[in-house]
N, CA, C and O atoms as a Maestro MAE file, in Angstrom:
{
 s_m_m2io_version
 :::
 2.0.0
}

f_m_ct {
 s_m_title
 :::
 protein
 m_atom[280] {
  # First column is atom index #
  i_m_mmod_type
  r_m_x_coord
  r_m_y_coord
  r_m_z_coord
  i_m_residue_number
  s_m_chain_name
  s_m_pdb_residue_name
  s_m_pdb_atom_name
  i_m_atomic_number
  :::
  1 25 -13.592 -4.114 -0.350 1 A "UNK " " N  " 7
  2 3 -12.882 -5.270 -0.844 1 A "UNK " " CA " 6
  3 2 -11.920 -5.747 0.238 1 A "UNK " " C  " 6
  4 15 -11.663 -5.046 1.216 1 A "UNK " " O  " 8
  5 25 -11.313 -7.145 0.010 2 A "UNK " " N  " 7
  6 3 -10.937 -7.639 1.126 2 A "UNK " " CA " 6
  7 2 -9.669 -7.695 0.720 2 A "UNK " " C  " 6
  8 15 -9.452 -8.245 -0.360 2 A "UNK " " O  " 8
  9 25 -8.419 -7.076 1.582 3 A "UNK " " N  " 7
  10 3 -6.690 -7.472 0.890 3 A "UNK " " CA " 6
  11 2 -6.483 -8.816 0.136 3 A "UNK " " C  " 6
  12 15 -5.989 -8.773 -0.991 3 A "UNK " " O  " 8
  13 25 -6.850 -10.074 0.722 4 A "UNK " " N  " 7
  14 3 -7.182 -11.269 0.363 4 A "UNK " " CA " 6
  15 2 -7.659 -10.862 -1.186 4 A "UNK " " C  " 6
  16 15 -6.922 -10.737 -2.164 4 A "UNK " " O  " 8
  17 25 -8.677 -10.743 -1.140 5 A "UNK " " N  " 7
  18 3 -9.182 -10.351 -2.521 5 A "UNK " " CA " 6
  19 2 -8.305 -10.037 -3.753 5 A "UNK " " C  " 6
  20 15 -8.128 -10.520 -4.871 5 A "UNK " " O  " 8
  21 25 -7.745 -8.792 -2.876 6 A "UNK " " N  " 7
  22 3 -7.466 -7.856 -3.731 6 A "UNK " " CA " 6
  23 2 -5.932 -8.594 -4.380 6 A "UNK " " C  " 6
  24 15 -5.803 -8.691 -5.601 6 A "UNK " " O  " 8
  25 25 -4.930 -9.036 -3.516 7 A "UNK " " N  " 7
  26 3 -4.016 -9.332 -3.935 7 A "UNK " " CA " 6
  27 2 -3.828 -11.086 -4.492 7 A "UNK " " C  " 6
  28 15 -2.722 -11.616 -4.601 7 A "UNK " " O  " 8
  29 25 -4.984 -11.705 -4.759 8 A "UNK " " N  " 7
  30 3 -4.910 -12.975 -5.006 8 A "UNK " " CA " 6
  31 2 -5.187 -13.530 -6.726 8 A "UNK " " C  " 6
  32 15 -5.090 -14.483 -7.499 8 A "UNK " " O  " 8
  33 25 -5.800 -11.407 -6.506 9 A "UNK " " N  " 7
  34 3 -5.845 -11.114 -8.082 9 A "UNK " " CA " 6
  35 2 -4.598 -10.947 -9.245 9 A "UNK " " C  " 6
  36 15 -4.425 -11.064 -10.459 9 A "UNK " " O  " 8
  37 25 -4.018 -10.667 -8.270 10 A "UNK " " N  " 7
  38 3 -2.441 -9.855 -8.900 10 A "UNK " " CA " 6
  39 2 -1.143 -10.884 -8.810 10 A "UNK " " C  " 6
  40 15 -0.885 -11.650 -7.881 10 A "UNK " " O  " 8
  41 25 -0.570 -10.730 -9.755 11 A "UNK " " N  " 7
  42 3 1.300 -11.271 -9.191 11 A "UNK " " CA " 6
  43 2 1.752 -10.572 -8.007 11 A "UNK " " C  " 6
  44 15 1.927 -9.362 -7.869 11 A "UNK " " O  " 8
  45 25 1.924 -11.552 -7.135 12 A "UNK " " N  " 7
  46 3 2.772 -10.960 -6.116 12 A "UNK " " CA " 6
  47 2 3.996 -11.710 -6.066 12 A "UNK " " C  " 6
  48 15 4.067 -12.939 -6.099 12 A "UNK " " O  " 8
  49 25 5.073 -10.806 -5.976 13 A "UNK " " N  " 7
  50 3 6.589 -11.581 -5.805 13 A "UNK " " CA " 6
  51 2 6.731 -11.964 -4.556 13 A "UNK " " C  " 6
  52 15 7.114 -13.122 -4.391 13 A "UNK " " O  " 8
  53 25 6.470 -11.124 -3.360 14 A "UNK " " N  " 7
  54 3 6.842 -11.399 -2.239 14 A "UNK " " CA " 6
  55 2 5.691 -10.439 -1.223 14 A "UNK " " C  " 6
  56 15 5.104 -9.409 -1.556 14 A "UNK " " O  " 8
  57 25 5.637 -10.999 -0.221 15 A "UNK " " N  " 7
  58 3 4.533 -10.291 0.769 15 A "UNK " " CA " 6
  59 2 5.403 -10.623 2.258 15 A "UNK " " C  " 6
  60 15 5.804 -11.678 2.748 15 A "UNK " " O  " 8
  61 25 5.496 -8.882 2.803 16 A "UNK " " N  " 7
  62 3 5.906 -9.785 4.172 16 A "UNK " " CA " 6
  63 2 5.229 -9.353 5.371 16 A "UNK " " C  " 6
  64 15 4.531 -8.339 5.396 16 A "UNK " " O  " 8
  65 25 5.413 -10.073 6.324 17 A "UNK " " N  " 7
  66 3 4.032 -10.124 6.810 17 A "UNK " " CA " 6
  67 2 2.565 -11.166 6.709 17 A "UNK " " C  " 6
  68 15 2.680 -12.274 6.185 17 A "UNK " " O  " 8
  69 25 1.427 -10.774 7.167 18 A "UNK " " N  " 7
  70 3 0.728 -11.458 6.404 18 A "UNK " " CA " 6
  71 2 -0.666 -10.842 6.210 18 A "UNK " " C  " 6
  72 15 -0.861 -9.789 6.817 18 A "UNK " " O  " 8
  73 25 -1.558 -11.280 5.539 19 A "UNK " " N  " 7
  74 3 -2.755 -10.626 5.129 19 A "UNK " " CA " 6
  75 2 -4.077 -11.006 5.896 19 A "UNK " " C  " 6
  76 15 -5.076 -11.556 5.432 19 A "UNK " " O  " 8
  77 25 -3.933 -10.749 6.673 20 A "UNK " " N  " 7
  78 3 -5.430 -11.274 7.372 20 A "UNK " " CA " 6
  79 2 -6.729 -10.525 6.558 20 A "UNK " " C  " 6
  80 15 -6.542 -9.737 5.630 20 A "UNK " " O  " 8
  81 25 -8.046 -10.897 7.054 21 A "UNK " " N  " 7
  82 3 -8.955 -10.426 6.574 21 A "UNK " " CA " 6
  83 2 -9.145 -9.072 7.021 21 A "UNK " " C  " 6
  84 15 -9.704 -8.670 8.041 21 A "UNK " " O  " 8
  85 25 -8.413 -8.232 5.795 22 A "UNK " " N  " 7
  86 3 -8.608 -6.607 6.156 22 A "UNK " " CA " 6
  87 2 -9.585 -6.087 5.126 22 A "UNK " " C  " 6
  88 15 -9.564 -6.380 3.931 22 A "UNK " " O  " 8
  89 25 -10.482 -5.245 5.752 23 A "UNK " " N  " 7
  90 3 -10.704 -4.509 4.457 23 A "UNK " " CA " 6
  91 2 -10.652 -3.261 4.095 23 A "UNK " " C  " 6
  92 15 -10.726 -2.292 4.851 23 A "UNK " " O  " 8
  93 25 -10.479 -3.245 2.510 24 A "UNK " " N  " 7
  94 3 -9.704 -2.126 1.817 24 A "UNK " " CA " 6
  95 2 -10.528 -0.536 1.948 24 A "UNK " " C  " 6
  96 15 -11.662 -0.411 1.486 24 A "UNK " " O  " 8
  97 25 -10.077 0.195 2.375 25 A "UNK " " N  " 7
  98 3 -10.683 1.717 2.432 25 A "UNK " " CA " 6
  99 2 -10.726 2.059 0.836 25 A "UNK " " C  " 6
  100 15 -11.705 1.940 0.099 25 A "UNK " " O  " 8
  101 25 -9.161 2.604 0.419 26 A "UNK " " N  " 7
  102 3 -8.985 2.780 -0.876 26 A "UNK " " CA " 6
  103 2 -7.794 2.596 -1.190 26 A "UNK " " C  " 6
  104 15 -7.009 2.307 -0.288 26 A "UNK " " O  " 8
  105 25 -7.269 2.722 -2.701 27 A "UNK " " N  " 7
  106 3 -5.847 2.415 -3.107 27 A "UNK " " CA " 6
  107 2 -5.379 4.069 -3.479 27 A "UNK " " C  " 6
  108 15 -6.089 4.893 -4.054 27 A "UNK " " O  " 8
  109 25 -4.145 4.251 -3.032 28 A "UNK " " N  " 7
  110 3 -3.926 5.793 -3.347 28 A "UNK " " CA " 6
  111 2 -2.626 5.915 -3.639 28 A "UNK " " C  " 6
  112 15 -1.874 5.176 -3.004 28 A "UNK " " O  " 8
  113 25 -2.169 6.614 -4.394 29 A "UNK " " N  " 7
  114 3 0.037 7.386 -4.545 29 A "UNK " " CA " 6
  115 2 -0.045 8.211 -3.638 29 A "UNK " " C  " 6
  116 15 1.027 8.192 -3.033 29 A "UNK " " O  " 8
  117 25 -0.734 8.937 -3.201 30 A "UNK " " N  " 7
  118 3 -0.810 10.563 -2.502 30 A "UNK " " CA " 6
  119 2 -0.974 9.859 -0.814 30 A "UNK " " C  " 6
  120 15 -1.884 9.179 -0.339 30 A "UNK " " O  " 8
  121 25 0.438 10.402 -0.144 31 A "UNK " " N  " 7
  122 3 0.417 10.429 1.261 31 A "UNK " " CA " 6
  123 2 -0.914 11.504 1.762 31 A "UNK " " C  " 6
  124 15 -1.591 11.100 2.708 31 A "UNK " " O  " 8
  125 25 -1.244 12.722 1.195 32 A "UNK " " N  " 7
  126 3 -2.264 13.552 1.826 32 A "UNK " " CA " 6
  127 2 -3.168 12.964 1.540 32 A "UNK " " C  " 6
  128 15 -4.094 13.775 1.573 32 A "UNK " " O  " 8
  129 25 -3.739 11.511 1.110 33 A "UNK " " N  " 7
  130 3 -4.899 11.084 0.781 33 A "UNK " " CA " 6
  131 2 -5.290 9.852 1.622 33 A "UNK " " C  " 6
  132 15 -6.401 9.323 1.618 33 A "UNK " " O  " 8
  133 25 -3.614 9.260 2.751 34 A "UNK " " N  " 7
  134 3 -4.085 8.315 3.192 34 A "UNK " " CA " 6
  135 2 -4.793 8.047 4.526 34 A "UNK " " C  " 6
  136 15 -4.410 8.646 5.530 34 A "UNK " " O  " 8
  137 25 -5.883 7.110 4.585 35 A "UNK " " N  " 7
  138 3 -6.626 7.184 5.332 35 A "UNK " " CA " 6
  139 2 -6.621 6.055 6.389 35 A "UNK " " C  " 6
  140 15 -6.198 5.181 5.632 35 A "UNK " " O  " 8
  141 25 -6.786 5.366 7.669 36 A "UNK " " N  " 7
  142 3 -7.010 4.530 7.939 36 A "UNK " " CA " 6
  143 2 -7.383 3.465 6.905 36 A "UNK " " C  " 6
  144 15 -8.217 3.817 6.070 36 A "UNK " " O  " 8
  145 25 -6.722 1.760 6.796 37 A "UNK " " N  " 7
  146 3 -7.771 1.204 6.330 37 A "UNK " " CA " 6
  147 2 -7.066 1.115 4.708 37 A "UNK " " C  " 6
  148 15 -7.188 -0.003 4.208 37 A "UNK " " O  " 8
  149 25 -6.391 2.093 3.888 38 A "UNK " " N  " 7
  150 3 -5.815 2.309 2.811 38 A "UNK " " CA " 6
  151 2 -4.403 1.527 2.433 38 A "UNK " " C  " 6
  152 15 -3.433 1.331 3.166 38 A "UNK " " O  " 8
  153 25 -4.651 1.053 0.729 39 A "UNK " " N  " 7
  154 3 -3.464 0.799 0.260 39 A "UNK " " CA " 6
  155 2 -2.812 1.467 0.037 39 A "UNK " " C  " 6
  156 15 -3.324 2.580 -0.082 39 A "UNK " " O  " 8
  157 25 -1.721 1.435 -0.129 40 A "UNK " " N  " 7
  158 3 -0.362 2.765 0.039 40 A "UNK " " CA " 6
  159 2 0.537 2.238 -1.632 40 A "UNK " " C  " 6
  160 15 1.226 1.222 -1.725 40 A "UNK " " O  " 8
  161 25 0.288 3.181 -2.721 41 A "UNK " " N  " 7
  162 3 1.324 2.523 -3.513 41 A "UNK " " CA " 6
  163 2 2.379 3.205 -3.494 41 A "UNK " " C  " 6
  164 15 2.361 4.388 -3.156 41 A "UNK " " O  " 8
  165 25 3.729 2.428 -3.936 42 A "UNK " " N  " 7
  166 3 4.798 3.480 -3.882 42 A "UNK " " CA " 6
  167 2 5.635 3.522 -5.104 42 A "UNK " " C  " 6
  168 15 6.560 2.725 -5.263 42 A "UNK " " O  " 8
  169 25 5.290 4.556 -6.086 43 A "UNK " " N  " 7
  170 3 5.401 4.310 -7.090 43 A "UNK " " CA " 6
  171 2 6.782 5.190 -7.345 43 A "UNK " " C  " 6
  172 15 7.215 6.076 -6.609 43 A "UNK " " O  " 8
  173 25 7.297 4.763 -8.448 44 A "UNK " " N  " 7
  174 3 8.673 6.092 -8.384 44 A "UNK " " CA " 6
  175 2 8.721 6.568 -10.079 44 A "UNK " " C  " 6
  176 15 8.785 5.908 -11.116 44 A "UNK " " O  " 8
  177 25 8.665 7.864 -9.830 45 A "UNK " " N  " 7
  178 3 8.280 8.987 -10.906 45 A "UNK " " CA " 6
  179 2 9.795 9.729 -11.230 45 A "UNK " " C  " 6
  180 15 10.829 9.691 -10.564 45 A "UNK " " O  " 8
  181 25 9.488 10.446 -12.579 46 A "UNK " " N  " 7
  182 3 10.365 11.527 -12.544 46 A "UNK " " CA " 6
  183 2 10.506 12.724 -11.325 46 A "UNK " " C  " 6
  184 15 11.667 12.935 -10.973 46 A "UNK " " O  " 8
  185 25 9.852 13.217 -10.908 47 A "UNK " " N  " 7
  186 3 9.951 13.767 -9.562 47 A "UNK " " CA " 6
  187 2 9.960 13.807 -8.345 47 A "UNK " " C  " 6
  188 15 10.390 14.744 -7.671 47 A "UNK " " O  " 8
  189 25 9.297 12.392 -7.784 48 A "UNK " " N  " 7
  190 3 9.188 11.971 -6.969 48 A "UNK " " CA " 6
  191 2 9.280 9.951 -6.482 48 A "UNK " " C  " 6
  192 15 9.278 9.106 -7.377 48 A "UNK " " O  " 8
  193 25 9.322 9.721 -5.588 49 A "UNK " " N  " 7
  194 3 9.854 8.458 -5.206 49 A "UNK " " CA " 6
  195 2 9.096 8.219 -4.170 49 A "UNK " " C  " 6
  196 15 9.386 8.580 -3.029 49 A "UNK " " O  " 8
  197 25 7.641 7.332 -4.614 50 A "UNK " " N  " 7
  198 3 6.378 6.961 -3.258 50 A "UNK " " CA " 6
  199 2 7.292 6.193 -1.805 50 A "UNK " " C  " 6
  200 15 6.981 6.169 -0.614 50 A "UNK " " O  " 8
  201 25 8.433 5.657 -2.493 51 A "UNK " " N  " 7
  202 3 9.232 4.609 -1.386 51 A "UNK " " CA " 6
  203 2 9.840 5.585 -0.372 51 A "UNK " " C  " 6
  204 15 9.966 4.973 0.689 51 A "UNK " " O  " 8
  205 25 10.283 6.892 -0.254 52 A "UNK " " N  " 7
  206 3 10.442 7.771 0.555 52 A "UNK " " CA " 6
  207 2 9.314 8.316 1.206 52 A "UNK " " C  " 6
  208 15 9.474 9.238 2.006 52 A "UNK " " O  " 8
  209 25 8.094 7.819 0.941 53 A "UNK " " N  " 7
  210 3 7.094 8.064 1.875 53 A "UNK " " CA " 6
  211 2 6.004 6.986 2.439 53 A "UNK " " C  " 6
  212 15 4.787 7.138 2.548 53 A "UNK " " O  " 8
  213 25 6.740 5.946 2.738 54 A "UNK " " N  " 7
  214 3 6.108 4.483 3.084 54 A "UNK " " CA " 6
  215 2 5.641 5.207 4.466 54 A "UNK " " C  " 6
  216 15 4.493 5.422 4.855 54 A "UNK " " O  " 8
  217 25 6.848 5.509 5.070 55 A "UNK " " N  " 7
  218 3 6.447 5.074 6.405 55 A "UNK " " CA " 6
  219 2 5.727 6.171 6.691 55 A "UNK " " C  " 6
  220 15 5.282 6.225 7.838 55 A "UNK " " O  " 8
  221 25 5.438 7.266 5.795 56 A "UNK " " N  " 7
  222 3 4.006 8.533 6.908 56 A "UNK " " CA " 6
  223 2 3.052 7.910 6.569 56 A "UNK " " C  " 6
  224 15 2.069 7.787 7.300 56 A "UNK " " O  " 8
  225 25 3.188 7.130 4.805 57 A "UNK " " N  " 7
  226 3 1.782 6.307 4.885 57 A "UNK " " CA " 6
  227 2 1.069 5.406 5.689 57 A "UNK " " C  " 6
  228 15 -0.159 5.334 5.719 57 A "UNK " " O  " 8
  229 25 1.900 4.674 6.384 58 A "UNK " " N  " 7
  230 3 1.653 3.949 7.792 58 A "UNK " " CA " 6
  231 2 1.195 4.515 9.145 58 A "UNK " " C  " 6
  232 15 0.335 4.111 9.927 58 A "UNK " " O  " 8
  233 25 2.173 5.756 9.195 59 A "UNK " " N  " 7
  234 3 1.574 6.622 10.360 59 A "UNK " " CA " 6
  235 2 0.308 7.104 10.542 59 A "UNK " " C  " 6
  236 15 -0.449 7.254 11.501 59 A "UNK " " O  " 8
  237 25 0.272 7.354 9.082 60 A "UNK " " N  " 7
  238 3 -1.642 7.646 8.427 60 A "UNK " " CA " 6
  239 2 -2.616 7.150 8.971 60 A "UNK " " C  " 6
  240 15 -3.617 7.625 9.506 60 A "UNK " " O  " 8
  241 25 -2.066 5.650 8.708 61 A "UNK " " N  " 7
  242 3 -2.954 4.995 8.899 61 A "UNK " " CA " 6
  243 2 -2.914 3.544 7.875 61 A "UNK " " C  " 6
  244 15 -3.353 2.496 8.348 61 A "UNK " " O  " 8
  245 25 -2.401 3.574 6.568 62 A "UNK " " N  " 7
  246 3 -2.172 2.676 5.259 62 A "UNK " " CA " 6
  247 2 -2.047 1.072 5.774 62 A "UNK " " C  " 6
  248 15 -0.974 0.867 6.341 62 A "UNK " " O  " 8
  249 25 -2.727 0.171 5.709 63 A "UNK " " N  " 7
  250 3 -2.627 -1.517 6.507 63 A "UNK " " CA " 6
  251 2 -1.777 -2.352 5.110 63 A "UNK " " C  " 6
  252 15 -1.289 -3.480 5.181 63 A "UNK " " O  " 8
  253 25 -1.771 -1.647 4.147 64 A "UNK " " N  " 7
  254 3 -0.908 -2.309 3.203 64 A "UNK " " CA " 6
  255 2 0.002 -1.386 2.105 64 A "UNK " " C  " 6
  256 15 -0.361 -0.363 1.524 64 A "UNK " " O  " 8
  257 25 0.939 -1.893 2.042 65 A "UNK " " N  " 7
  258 3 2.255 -0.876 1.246 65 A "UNK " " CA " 6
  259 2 2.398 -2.111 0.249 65 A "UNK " " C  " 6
  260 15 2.588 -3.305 0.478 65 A "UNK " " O  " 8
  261 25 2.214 -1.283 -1.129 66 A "UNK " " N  " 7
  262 3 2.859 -1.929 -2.474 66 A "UNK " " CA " 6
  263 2 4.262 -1.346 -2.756 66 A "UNK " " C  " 6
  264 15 4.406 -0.139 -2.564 66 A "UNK " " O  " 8
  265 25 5.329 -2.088 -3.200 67 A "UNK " " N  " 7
  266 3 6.298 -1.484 -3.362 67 A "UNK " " CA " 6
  267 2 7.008 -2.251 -4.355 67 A "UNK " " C  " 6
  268 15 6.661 -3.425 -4.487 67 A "UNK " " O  " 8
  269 25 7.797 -1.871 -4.968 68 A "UNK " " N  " 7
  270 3 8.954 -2.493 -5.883 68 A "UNK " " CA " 6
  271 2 10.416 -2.760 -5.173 68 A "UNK " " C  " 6
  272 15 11.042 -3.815 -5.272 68 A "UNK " " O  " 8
  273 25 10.637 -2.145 -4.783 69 A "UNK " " N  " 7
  274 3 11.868 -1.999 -3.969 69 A "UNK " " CA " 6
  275 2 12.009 -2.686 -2.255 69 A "UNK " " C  " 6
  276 15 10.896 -3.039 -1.864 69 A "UNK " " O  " 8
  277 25 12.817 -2.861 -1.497 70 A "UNK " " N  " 7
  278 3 12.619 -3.453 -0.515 70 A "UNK " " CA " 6
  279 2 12.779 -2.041 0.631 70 A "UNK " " C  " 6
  280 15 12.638 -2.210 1.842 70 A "UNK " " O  " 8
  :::
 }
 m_bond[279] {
  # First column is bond index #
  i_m_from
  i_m_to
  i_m_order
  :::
  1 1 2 1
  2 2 3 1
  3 3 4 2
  4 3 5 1
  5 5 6 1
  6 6 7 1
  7 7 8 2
  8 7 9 1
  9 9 10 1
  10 10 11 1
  11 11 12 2
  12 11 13 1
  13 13 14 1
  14 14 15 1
  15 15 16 2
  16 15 17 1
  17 17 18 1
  18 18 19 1
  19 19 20 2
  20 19 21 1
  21 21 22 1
  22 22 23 1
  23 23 24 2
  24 23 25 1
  25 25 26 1
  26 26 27 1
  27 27 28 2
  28 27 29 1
  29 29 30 1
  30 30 31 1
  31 31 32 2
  32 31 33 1
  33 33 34 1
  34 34 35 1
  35 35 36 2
  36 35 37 1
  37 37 38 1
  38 38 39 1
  39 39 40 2
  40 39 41 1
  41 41 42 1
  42 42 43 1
  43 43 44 2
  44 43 45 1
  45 45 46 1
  46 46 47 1
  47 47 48 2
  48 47 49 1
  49 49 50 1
  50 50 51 1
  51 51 52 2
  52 51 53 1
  53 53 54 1
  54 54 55 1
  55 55 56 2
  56 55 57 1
  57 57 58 1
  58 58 59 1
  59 59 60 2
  60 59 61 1
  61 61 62 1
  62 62 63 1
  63 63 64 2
  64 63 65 1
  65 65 66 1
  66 66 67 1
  67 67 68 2
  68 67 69 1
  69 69 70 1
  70 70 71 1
  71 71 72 2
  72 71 73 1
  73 73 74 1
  74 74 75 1
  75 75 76 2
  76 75 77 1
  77 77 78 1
  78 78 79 1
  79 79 80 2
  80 79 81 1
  81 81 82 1
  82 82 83 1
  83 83 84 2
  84 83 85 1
  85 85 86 1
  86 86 87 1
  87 87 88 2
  88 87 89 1
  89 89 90 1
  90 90 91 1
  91 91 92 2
  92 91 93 1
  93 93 94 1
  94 94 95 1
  95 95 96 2
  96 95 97 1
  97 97 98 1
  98 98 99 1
  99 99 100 2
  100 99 101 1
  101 101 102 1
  102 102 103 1
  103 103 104 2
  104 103 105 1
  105 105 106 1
  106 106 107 1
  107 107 108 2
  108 107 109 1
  109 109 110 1
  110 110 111 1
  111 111 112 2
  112 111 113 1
  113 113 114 1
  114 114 115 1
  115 115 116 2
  116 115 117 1
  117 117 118 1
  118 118 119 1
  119 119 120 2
  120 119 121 1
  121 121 122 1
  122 122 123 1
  123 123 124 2
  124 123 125 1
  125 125 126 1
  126 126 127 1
  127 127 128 2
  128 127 129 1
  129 129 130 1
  130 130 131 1
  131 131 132 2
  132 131 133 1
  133 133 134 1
  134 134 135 1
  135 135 136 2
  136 135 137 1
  137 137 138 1
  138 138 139 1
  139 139 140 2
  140 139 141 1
  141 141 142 1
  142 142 143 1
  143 143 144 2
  144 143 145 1
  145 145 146 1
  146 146 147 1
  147 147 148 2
  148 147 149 1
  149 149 150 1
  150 150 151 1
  151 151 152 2
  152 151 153 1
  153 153 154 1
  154 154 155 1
  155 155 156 2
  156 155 157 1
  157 157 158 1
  158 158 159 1
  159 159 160 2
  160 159 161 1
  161 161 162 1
  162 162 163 1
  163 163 164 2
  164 163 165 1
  165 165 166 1
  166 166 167 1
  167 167 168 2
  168 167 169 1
  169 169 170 1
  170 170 171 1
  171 171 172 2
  172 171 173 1
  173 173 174 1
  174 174 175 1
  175 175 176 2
  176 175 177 1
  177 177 178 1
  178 178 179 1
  179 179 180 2
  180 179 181 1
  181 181 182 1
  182 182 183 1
  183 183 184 2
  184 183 185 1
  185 185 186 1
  186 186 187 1
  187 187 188 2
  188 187 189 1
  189 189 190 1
  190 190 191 1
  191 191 192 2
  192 191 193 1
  193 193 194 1
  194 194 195 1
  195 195 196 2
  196 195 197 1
  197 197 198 1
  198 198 199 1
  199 199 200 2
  200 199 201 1
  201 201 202 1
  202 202 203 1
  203 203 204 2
  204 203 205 1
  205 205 206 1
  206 206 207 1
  207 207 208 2
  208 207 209 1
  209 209 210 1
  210 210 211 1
  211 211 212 2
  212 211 213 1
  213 213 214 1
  214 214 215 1
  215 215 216 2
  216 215 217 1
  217 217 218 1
  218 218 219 1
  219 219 220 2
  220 219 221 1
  221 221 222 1
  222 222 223 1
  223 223 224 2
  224 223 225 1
  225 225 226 1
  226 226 227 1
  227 227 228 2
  228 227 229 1
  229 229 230 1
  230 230 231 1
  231 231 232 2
  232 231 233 1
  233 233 234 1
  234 234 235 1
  235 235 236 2
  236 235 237 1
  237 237 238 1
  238 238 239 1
  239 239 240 2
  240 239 241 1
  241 241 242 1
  242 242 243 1
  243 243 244 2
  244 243 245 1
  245 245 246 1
  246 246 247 1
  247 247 248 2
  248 247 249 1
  249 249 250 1
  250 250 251 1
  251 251 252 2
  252 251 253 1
  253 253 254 1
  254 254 255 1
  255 255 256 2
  256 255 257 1
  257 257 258 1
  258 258 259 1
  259 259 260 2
  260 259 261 1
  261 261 262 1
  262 262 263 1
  263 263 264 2
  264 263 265 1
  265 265 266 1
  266 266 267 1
  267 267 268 2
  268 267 269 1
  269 269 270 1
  270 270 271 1
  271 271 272 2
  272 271 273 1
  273 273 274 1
  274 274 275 1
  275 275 276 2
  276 275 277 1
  277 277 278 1
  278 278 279 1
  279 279 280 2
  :::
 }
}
């Protein structure tokens, strides 16, 4: 699937950056799962907080980060 795609489906409040024609590996919460190519969500739980792990998801490899928070 194509980011384009994927997010034209959804409400988006804000995007920064921009979306060129990427395409999607997979969508994942789990930093040990991210792959080149992958959406990165960052979700925040009773135990944990995905937004404290944006940026290994990037190092990973992740071409797009969902987030709530800035």
């Amino acid at each position: 699937m194509e980011a384009k795609e994927l997010f034209n489906s959804i409400k988006v409040k804000n995007i920064k950056g921009t979306l060129p024609d990427l395409s999607i590996n997979k969508i994942t919460q789990d930093t040990r799962e991210v792959e080149t190519g992958d959406v990165f969500l960052c979700i925040e739980g009773s135990d944990f907080d995905g937004h404290l792990y944006a940026k290994d998801a990037v190092e990973k490899g992740a071409t797009v980060i969902v987030a709530q928070k800035k």
